[in-house]
C-alpha positions in Angstrom: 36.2 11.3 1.1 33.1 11.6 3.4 34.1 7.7 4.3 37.3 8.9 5.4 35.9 11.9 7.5 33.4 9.6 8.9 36.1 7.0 10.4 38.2 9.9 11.3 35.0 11.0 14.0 34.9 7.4 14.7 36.9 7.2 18.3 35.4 10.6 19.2 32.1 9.5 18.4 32.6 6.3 20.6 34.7 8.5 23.2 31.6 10.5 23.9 29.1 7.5 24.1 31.8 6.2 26.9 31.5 9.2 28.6 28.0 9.2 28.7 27.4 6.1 29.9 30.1 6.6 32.4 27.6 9.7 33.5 24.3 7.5 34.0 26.9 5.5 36.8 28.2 8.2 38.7 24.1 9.7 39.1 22.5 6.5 40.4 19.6 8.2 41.5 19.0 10.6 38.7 19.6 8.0 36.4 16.9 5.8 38.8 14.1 8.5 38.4 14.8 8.7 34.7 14.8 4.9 34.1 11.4 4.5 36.2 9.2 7.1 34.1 10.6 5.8 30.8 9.7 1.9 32.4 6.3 3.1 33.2 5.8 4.7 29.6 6.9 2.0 27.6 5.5 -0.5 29.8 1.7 1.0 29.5 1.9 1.0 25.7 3.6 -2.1 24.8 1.1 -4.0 26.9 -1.9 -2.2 25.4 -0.2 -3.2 21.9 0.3 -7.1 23.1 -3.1 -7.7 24.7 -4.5 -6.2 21.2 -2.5 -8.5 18.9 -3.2 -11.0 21.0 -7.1 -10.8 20.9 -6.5 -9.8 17.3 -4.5 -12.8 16.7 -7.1 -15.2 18.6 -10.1 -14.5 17.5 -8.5 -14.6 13.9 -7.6 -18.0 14.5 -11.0 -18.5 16.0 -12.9 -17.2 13.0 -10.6 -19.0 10.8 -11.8 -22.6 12.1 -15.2 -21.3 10.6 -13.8 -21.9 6.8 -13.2 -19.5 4.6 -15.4 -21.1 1.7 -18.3 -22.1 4.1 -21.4 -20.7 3.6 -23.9 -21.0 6.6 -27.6 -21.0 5.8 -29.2 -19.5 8.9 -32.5 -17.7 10.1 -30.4 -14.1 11.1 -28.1 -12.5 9.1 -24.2 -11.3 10.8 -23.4 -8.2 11.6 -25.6 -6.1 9.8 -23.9 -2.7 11.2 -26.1 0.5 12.0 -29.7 -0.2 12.8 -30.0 -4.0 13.1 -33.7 -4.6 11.1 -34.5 -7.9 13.5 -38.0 -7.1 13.3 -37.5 -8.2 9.5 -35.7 -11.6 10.6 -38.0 -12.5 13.3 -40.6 -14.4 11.6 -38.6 -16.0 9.2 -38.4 -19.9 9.5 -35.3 -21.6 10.7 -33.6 -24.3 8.3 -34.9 -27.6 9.0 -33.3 -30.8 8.1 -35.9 -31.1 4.8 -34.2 -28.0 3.6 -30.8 -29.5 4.3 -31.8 -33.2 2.4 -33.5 -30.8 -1.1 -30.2 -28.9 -1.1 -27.7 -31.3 -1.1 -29.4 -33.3 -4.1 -30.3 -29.8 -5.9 -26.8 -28.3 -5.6 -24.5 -29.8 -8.3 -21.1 -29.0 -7.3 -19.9 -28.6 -3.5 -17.8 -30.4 -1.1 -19.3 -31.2 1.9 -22.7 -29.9 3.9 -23.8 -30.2 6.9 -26.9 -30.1 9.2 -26.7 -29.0 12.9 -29.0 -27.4 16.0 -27.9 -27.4 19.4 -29.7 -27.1 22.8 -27.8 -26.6 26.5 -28.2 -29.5 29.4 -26.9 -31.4 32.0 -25.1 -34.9 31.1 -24.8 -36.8 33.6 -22.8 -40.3 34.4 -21.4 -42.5 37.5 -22.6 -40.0 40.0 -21.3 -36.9 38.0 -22.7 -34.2 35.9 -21.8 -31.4 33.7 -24.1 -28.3 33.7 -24.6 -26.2 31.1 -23.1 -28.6 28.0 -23.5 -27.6 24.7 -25.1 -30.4 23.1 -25.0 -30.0 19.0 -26.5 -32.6 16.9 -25.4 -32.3 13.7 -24.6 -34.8 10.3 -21.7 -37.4 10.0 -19.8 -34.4 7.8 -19.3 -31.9 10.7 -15.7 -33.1 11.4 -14.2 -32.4 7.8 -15.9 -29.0 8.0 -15.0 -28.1 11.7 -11.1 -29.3 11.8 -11.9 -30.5 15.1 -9.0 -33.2 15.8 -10.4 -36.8 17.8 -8.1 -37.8 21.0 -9.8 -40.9 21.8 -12.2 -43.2 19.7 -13.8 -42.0 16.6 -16.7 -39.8 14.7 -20.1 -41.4 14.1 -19.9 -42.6 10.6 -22.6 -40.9 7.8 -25.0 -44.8 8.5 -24.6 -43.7 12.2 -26.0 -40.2 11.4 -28.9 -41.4 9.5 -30.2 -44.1 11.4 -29.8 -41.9 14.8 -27.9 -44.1 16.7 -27.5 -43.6 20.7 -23.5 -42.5 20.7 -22.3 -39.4 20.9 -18.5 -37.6 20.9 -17.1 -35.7 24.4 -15.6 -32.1 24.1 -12.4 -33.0 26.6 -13.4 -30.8 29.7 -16.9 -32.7 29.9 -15.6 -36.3 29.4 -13.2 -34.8 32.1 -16.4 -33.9 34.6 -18.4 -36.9 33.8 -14.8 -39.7 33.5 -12.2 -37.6 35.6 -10.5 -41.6 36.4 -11.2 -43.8 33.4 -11.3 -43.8 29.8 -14.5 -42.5 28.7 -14.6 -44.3 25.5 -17.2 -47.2 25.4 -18.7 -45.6 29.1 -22.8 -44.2 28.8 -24.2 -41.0 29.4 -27.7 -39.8 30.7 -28.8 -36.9 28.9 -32.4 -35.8 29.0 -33.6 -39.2 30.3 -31.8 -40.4 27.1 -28.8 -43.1 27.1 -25.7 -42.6 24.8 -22.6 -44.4 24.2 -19.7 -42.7 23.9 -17.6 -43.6 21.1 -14.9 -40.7 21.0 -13.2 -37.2 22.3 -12.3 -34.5 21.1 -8.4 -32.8 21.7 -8.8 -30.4 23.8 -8.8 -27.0 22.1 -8.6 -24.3 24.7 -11.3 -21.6 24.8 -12.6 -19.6 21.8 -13.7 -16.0 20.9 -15.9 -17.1 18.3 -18.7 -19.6 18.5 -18.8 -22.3 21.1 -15.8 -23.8 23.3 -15.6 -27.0 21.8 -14.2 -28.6 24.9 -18.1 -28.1 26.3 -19.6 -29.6 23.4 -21.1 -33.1 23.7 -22.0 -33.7 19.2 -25.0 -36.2 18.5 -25.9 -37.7 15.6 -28.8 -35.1 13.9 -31.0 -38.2 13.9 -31.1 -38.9 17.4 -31.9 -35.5 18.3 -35.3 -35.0 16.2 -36.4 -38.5 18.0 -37.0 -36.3 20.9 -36.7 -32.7 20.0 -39.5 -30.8 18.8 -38.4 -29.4 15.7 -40.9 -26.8 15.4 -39.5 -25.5 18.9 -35.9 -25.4 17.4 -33.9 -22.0 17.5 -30.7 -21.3 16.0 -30.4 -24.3 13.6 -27.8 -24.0 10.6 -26.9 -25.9 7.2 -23.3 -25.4 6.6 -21.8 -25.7 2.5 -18.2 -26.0 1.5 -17.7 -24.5 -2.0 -15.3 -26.6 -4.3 -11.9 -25.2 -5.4 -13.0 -25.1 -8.7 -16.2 -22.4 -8.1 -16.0 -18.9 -6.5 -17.3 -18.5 -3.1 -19.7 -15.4 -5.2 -21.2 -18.0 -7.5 -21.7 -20.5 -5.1 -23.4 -18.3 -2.9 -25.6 -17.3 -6.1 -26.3 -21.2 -6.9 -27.3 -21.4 -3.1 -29.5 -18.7 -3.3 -31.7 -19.7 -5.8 -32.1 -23.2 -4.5 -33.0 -21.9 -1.0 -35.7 -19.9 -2.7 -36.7 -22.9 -4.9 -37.5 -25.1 -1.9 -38.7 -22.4 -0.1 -41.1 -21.9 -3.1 -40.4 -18.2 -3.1 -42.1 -16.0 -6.0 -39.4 -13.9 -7.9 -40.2 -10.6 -6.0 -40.7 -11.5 -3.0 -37.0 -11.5 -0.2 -35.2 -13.9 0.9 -36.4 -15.6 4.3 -33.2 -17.2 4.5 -29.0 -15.6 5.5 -26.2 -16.9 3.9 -23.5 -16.0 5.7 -19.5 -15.8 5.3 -16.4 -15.5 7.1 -15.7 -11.7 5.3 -18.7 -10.7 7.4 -17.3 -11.2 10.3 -13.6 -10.1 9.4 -14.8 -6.7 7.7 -16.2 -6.2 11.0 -13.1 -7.2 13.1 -11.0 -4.7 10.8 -12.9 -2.0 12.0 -12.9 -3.5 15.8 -9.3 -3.3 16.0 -8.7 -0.7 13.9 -10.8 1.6 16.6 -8.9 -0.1 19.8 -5.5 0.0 18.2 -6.0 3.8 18.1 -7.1 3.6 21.8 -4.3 1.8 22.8 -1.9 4.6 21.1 -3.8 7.1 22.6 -3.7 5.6 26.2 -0.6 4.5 26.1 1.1 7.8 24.4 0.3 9.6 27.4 1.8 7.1 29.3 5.1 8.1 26.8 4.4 11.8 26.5 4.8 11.6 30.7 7.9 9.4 30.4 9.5 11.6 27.8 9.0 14.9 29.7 10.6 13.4 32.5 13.8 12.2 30.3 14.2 16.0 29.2 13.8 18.2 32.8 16.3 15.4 34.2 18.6 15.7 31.2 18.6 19.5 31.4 18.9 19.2 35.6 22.1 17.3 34.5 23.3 20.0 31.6 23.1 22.9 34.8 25.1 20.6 37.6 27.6 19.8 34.8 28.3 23.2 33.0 31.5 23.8 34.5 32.7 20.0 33.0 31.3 21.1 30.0 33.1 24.5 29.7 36.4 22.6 30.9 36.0 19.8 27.8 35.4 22.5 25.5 38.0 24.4 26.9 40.0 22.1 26.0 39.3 21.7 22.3 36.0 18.9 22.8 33.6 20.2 19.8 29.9 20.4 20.1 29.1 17.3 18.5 30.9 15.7 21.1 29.0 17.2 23.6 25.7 16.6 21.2 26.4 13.0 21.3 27.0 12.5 24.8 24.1 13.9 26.1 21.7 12.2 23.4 23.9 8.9 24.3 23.1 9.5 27.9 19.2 10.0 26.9 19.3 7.1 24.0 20.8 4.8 26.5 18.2 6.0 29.7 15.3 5.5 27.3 16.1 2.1 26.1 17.5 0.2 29.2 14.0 2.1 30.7 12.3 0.3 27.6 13.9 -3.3 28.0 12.8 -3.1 31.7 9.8 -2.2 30.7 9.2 -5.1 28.4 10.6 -8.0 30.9 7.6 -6.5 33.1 5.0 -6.5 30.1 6.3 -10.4 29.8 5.8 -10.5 33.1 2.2 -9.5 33.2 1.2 -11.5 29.9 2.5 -14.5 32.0 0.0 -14.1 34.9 -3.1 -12.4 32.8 -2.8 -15.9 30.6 -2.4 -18.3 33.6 -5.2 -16.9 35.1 -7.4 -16.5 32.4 -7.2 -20.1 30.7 -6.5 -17.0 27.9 -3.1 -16.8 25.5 -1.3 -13.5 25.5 1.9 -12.8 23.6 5.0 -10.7 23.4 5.6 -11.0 19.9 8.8 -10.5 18.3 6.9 -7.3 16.9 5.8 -5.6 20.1 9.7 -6.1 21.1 11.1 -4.0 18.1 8.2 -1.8 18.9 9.5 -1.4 22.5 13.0 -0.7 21.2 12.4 1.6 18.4 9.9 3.7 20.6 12.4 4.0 23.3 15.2 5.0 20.7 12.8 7.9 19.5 12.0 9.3 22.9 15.6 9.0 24.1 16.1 11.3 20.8 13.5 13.2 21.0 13.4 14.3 24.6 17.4 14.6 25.3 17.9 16.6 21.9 17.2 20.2 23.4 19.2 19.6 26.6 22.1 18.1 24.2 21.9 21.4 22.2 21.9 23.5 25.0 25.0 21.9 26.4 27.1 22.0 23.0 26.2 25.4 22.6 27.6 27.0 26.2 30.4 29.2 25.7 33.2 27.6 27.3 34.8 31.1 29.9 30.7 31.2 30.7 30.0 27.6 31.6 33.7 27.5 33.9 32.3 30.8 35.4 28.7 30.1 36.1 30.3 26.4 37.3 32.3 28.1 39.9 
């Protein structure tokens, strides 16, 4: 039965969206003015939502080529939130490649480890040189842990790593500076007064939010680099530990522990002088990062709404008073309220979202340029669309309801009258 009565309103349901539409056509410049302050509205929050997911999205990714199940064996502990003790950290001792050589024959069961400390300087070939490198020597492991894909040549193998051979792998935007016309594979770099071969390159990987751009690094065997690094003078050195499948990253951490303390020769009361860190640190805190901004942005940008949707509803009503006399002459003639209803909210539905889709070819737009000058990725995902759409829906709703009811509820003899 209600089926029936639904298909029966059918044609006048679609009868009054024609007639609204037809409205929007014949009040260019009303229907101008409306469009703009919805465009602006939707505009300013869907590009606060994009450039949010986006970071959000990249620095996930970013944190995620850190490893899940890694466990890094530093001097300072991440995060920390509140008051950050560093005084307690200061003194501590920084892992040294002893500590890395006792824990990889005391720990029974992990995958891979790894060794690494890093300095910046200037590398320098045919003429050329790139400032500020990051220059990491690290173990022959570093590439199963890291992901990081070779475009030309190859990784120093684990004999490489322990003998300290003179070769080293390019991030791509310094064999770019130092090679920018040949293949740098097989070519030698200057690097401290030091000679190096270069056996290999890494893809280039674009920029990161986390860590260091890998397309500045230049990665030395760990070997090499205590030939002519101090030790004692090195800061910021790290041992890095896959856990197996077979072992939680909890009891491997616990198994960790105790070995650090063992070859630290720690007494049982006494703390640890040692972080092991892990990727939830970072990703508890990134939770609340964008949990904070994401309210900004619906703050900012509902202002930006609230503005758009105020404007929808004095036009609307502007275009109930001009039009009362058509409106007492339709229901004059027999049109019912819910026609009049839905052709008001079609003419506000329809403002609203044509305002919206504008709106979003401008936040494309601006993502465009943003990431083209910024060497940065920003998206319009299929989300912030929907989100574009459905937001521009409600507001049409929302602010052309009260001018809608107004209009279905003139009594017809009044509306002619006041018309004329």
């Amino acid at each position: 039965m209600k089926l029936n009565k639904l298909l029966a309103e059918l044609p006048l349901l679609l009868e009054s969206i024609q007639t609204g539409i037809r409205s929007l056509s014949v009040n260019k410049f009303r229907t101008l003015l409306s469009l703009l302050g919805i465009t602006v509205g939707i505009y300013s929050i869907i590009t606060v939502f994009a450039m949010v997911d986006s970071l959000e999205r990249n620095i996930r990714d970013s944190v995620q080529q850190l490893g899940n199940n890694v466990v890094y064996i530093q001097k300072w502990p991440w995060g920390g939130g509140g008051e950050y003790p560093w005084w307690k950290y200061l003194n501590r001792p920084e892992p040294r490649y002893e500590d890395f050589e006792k824990l990889s024959r005391l720990v029974r069961n992990y995958d891979k480890m790894v060794y690494a400390f890093g300095l910046t300087a200037t590398a320098k070939a045919y003429g050329n040189q790139v400032e500020g490198a990051s220059v990491l020597f690290t173990s022959h492991d570093y590439l199963a842990l890291w992901n990081h894909k070779i475009w030309q040549g190859r990784f120093f193998t684990e004999q490489e790593s322990r003998s300290g051979a003179p070769v080293c792998v390019l991030g791509y935007d310094v064999a770019e500076g130092l090679f920018p016309q040949m293949n740098a594979v097989g070519q030698r770099i200057q690097l401290k007064g030091k000679k190096l071969t270069v056996i290999g390159v890494f893809e280039k990987t674009g920029k990161s939010l986390v860590g260091n751009d890998n397309d500045q690094n230049i990665v030395i065997p760990v070997n090499f680099g205590r030939k002519f690094v101090n030790e004692n003078a090195i800061n910021g050195s790290f041992i890095m530990v896959r856990a197996p499948e077979n072992v939680t990253l909890t009891e491997f951490k616990d198994e960790l522990r105790q070995n650090m303390r063992a070859i630290r020769r720690l007494k049982p009361k006494a703390e640890d002088n040692f972080a092991l860190n892990e990727i939830s640190l970072i990703s508890s805190s990134l939770d609340q990062i964008f949990r904070i901004v994401t309210i900004a942005g619906i703050f900012i940008g509902g202002f930006s709404i609230l503005v758009g949707g105020f404007g929808i509803a004095n036009i609307m009503f502007v275009s109930v008073k001009e039009r009362t006399s058509e409106i007492g002459i339709r229901k004059a003639l027999g049109a019912p309220r819910r026609f009049i209803l839905g052709q008001f909210l079609t003419e506000s539905v329809a403002l609203c979202v044509v305002g919206g889709l504008i709106g979003l070819v401008l936040v494309f737009a601006t993502l465009l340029i943003v990431t083209g000058a910024l060497e940065f990725p920003f998206y319009l995902s299929a989300k912030n669309i929907v989100q574009g759409v459905v937001i521009s829906v409600a507001i049409g709703l929302i602010s052309g309801y009260a001018p809608a009811r107004s209009a279905s509820q003139l009594d017809p003899v009044e509306a002619i009258r006041q018309g004329n």
